[in-house]
C-alpha positions in Angstrom: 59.9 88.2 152.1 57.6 90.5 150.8 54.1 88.4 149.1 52.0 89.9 147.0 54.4 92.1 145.0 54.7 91.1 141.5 58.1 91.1 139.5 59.2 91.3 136.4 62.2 89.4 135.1 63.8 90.9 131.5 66.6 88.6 130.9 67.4 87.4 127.2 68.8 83.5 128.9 65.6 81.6 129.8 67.3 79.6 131.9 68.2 82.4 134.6 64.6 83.4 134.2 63.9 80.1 135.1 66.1 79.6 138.0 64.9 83.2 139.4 61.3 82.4 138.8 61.4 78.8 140.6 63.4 80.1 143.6 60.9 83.8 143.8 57.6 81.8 143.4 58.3 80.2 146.7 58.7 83.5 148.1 55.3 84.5 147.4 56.3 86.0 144.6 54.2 86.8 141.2 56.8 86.7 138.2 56.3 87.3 135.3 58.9 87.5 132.4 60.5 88.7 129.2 63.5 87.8 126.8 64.1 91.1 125.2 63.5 94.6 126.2 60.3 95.5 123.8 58.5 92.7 125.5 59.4 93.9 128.6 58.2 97.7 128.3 55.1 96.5 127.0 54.2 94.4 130.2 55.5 97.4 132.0 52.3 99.1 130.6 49.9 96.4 130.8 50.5 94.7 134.5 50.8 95.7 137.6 54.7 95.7 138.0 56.5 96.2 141.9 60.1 95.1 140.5 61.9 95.1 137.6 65.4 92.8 137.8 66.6 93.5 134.9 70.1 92.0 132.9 72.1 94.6 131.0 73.8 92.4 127.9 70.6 91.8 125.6 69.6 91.5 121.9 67.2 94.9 120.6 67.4 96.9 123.8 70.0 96.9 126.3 69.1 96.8 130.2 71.1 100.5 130.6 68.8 102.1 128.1 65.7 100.1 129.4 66.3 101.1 132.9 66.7 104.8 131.5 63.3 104.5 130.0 61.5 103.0 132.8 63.3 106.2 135.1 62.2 108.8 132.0 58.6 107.0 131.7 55.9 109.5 134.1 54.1 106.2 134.6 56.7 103.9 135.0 59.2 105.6 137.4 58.0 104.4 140.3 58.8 100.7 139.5 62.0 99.6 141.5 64.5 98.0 139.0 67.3 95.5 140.6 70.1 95.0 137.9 71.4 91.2 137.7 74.0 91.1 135.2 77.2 89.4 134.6 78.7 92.8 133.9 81.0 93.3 137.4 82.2 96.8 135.8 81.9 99.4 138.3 81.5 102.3 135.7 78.6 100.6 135.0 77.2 99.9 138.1 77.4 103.4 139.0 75.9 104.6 135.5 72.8 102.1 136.5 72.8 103.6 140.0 72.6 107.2 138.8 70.3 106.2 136.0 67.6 105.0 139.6 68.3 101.3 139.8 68.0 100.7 143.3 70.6 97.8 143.2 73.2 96.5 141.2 74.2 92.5 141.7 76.4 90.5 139.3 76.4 86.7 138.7 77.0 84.5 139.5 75.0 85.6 142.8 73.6 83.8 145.6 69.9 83.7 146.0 70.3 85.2 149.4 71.8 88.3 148.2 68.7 88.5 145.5 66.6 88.3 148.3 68.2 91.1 150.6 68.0 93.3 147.6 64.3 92.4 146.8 64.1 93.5 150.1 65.6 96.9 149.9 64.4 97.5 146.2 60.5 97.1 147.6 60.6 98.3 151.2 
């Protein structure tokens, strides 16, 4: 795994920010996290961000559009954003794709496929 990269979880269930945060940590990973998309664009601008994984079904500001304005932001573009969602729609997946996710994986995952992604999204 990759250590010193920081990530940023945007997920509106605090448990699977919890259970991402716990297993990523002892990767070597700095996470940091947020429960709605607002929050999440503003730590966007304030920290240092490598990844974003990012869940599509949330409260205020879907993941779709937030991925659209992390891809739109001049700043911001160059963040790598993994979607983890339990949306296993393929239209979807290919919107996120187009949109500049660099992966798309649905839950329930394994934490092995999270990590081969991290991988990709940050290499």
């Amino acid at each position: 795994m990759v250590e010193n990269k920081t990530i940023l979880i945007v997920d509106d269930v605090e448990e699977n920010i919890a259970i991402l945060e716990r297993q990523l940590k002892s990767q070597g990973f700095t996470i940091l996290s947020a429960t709605e998309g607002p929050k999440g664009i503003h730590m966007l601008k304030e920290q240092h961000i490598d990844l974003v994984l990012l869940d599509i079904n949330m409260p205020v500001i879907d993941g779709i559009t937030l991925l659209g304005y992390i891809k739109e932001d001049k700043l911001l573009s160059h963040v790598a954003v993994l979607m983890v969602t339990a949306d296993d729609n393929v239209k979807t997946a290919m919107q996120c794709l187009k949109k500049g996710a660099c992966g798309y994986i649905t839950k329930p995952y394994s934490m092995e496929q999270i990590k081969q992604q991290i991988q990709h999204c940050i290499n």
